[in-house]
VEXVO-466673 format. One record per residue (C-alpha): residue in one letter; x, y, z. Coordinates in steps of 0.001 Angstrom, whole numbers, padded with zeros to 6 digits, always signed. Layout:
BEGIN
aXYZ...
This chain:
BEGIN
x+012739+009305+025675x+009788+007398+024960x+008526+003803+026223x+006824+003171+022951x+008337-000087+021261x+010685+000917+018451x+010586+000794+015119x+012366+001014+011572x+010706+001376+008530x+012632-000358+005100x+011128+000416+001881x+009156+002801+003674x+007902+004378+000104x+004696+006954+000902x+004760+006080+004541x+001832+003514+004616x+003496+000964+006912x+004552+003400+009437x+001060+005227+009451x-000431+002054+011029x+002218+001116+013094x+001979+004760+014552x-001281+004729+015308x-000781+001182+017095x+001638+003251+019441x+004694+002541+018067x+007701+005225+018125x+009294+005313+014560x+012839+006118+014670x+013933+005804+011156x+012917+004965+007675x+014634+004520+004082x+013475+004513+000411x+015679+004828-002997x+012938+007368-004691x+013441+010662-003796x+009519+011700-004091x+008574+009016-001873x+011121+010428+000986x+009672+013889+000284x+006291+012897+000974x+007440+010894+004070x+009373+013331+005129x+006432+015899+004600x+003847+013095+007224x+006549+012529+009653x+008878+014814+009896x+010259+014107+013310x+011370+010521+011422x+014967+010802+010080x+014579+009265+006318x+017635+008003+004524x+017481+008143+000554x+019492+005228-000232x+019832+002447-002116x+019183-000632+000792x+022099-002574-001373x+024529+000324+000055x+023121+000673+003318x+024439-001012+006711x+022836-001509+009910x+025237+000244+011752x+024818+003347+009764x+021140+003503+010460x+021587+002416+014220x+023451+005027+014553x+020903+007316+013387x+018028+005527+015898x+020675+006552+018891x+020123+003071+020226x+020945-000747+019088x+017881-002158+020409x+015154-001611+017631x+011667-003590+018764x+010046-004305+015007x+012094-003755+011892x+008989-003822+008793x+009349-003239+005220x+008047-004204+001683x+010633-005295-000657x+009902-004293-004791x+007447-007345-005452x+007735-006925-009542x+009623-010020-009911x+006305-012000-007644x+003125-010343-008783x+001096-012350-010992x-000251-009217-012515x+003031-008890-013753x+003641-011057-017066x+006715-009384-018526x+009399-009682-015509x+007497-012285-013509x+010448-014524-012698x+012746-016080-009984x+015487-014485-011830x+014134-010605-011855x+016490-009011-010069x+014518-006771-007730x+013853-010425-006275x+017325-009945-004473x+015562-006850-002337x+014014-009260-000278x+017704-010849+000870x+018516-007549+001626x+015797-006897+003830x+017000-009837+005326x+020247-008710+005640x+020147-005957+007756x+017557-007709+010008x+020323-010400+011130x+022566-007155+011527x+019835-005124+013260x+018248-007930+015211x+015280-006904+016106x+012693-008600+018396x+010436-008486+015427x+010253-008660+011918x+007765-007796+009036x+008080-008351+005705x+005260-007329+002961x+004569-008862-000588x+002445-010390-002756x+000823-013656-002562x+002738-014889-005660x+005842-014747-003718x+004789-017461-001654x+004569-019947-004862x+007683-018616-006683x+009637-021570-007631x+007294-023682-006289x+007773-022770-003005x+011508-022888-002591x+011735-019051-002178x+009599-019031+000899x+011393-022128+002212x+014605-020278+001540x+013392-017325+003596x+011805-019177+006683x+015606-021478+006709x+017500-018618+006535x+016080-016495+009490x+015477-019874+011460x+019159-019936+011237x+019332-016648+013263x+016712-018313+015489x+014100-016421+014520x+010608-018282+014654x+009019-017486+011488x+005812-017783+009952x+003804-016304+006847x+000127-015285+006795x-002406-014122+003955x-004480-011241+004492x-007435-009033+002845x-007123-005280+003297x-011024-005126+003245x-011226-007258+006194x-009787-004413+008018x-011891-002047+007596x-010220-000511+004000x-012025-000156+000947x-010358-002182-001021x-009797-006040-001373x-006101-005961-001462x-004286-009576-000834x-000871-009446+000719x+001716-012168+002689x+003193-010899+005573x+006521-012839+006879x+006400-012244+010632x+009631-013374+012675x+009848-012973+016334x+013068-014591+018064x+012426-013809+021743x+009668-017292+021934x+006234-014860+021139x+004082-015901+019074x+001512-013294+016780x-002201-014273+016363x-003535-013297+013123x-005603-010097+013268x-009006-010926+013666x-011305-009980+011208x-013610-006637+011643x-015241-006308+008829x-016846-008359+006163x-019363-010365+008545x-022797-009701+009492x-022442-007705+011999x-019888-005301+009947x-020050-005445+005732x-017166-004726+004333x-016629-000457+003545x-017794-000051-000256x-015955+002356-002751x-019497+004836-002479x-018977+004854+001094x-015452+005704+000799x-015989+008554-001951x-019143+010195-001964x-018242+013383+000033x-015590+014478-002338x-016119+016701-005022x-016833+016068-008973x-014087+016743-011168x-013935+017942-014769x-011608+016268-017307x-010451+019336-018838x-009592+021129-015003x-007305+017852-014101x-008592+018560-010732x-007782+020560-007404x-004542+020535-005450x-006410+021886-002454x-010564+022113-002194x-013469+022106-000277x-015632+018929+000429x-018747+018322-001336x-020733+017260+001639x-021034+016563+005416x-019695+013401+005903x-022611+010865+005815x-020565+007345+007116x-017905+006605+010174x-015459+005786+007337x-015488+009457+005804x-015120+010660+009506x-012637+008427+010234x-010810+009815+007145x-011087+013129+007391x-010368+013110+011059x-009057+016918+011555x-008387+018169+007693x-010843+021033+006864x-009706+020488+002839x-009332+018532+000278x-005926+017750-000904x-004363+016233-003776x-007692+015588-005436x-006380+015238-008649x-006070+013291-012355x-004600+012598-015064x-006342+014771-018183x-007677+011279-020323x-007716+011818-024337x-011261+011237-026116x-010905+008073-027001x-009970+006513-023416x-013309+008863-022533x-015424+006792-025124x-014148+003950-023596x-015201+004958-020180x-018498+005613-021021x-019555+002660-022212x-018250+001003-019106x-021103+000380-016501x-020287-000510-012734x-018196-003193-012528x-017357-004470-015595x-014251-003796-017403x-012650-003703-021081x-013944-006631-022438x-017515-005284-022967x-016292-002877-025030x-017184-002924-029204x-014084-004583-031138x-012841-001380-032724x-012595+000289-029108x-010208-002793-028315x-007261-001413-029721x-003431-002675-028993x-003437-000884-025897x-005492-002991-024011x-004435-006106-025763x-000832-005491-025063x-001636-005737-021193x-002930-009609-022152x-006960-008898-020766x-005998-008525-017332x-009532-008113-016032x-008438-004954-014092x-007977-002870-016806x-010811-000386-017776x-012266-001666-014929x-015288+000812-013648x-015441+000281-009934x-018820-000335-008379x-019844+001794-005428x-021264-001161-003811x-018297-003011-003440x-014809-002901-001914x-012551-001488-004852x-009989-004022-006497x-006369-003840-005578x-005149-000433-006166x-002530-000979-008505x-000652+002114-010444x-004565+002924-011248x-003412+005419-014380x-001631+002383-016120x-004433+000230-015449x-007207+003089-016416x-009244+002560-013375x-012485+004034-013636x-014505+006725-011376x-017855+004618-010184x-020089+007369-011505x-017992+009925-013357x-016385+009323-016762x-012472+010108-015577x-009947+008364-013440x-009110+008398-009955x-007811+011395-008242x-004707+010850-006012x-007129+012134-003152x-010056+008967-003727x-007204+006377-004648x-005427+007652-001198x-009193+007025+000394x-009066+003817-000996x-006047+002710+000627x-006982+004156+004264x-004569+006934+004065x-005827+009944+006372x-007198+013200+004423x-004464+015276+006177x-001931+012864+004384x-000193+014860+001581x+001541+013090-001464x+004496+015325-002688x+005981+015003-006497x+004506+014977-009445x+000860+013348-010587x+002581+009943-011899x+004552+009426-008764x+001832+010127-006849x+000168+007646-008465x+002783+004911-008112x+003508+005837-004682x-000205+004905-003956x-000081+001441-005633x+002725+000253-003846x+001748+001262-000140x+000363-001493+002630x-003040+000190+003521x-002539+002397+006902x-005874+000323+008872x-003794-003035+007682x-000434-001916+008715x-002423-000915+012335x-004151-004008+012835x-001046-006084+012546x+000721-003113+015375x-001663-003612+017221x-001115-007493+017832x+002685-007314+017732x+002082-004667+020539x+000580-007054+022962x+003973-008734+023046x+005576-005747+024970
């Protein structure tokens, strides 16, 4: 037995969410995703943490409570699907897509699980849908249950990841406590905000043609507290890999400086392909070393660019990106890597909110 506060882990996809609340000092006792590559690379970062592969639509609290050994869970966090919320998302973006109806389940099993705490992850768009009547809907609903509930905004880059990543987090407490909001650490004077250079320049150079390394060595000593911090014990590189690009997505990256994107390419280089994604400014976007990355999004789809080399991200820099640890290993193949990557809550986020939800006990 442990006296760590409890925890269970919805939607628990590569394992971002629990990675922060574990280092925060929070004992995990279960977790569930529908992808079966996400539960293998859970299961591969925690495997002491039982991790159902379900649908949540099929799943019932007792069934996992019974798997905890205990009905007295301390935090219950997850991210529902937020397709049917994020403004990058033009096709589906609707109050009637139905992955909308993951975030009632979520709910679902909290009134059944009843936890001191909740978490909920999402986009900001979800917090305008319908004008507001979906949040409304949510805080109502758990008020019901006499939870006290409350939504804040926050910037993964303020936390010390390289990357400026909005999210909304729902937080629900029904014992009377109330969470401050994280205070900042980075991005003031003291503390600038953790650049993509920073974040990247001890790992190695990749060729196109090579697709990369599943396991290397680094290319340097690590010259910044953020590469230590990330490398913490791991002697290797892992997953440092890509997607092989044709030659003409190469042109295209070449004539791509530092932060700029698509649109300065020559007319005949702007063919359907980026068109069809309606100029999103993230697309073809080079990042610039000097600055926090944009959101990670699925970065293949969205052709983000290397700051200095003419390729795409490996899974290895995009996992640096988003905090994870250099000891964390993604398991599947490249494109779920990839996907498992843009849909995690960065590790140094999910810890700084653990970390004031673990005052309360």
């Amino acid at each position: 037995m442990t006296n760590k506060p409890s925890l269970i882990d919805f939607f628990a996809g590569a394992g971002g969410m629990s990675s922060g609340f574990k280092k925060a000092g929070f004992n995990i006792l279960a977790a569930n995703d529908i992808d079966e590559h996400c539960r293998n690379t859970y299961i591969k970062n925690f495997p002491e943490v039982p991790c159902i592969l379900k649908d949540i639509c099929s799943l019932e609290a007792d069934e996992i409570l019974q798997i905890c050994g205990t009905d007295k869970i301390d935090v219950v966090v997850g991210g529902p699907a937020c397709q049917g919320f994020s403004l990058a998302n033009i096709k589906t973006r609707t109050a009637d897509n139905p992955k909308n109806n993951l975030v009632f389940e979520f709910i679902r099993l909290v009134k059944k699980i009843k936890p001191s705490w909740f978490i909920m992850e999402n986009v900001e768009g979800l917090i305008n849908m319908n004008n507001g009547s979906f949040t409304n809907s949510i805080i109502k609903n758990m008020r019901r249950h006499r939870y006290s509930v409350n939504f804040i905004p926050l910037c993964a880059a303020d936390y010390g990841v390289p990357q400026k990543r909005n999210r909304v987090f729902f937080i629900g407490n029904r014992l009377g406590h109330k969470m401050d909001i994280p205070e900042k650490k980075f991005g003031i004077p003291e503390k600038p905000y953790i650049t993509v250079g920073e974040a990247l320049s001890d790992l190695p150079e990749i060729d196109n043609q090579t697709k990369g390394y599943e396991i290397c060595e680094y290319k340097a000593k690590p010259n910044n507290k953020y590469q230590q911090k990330m490398r913490g014990k791991a002697k290797k590189v892992y997953n440092h890999t890509i997607t092989r690009s044709s030659k003409l997505i190469i042109d295209r990256y070449t004539r791509i400086p530092p932060g700029r994107n698509w649109s300065i390419l020559p007319d005949y280089l702007k063919s359907n392909c980026v068109r069809n994604f309606g100029g999103h400014s993230y697309l073809y976007k080079r990042l610039d070393p000097n600055q926090p990355a944009n959101t990670i999004a699925n970065f293949r789809k969205a052709m983000l660019i290397h700051p200095f080399e003419n390729r795409g991200l490996s899974i290895r820099e995009a996992a640096r990106l988003q905090s994870f640890n250099d000891s964390f290993i993604f398991e599947g193949g490249i494109s779920s890597q990839q996907q498992q990557l843009a849909n995690v809550v960065p590790p140094l986020l999910a810890e700084a909110l653990g970390n004031e939800i673990i005052k309360s006990f």
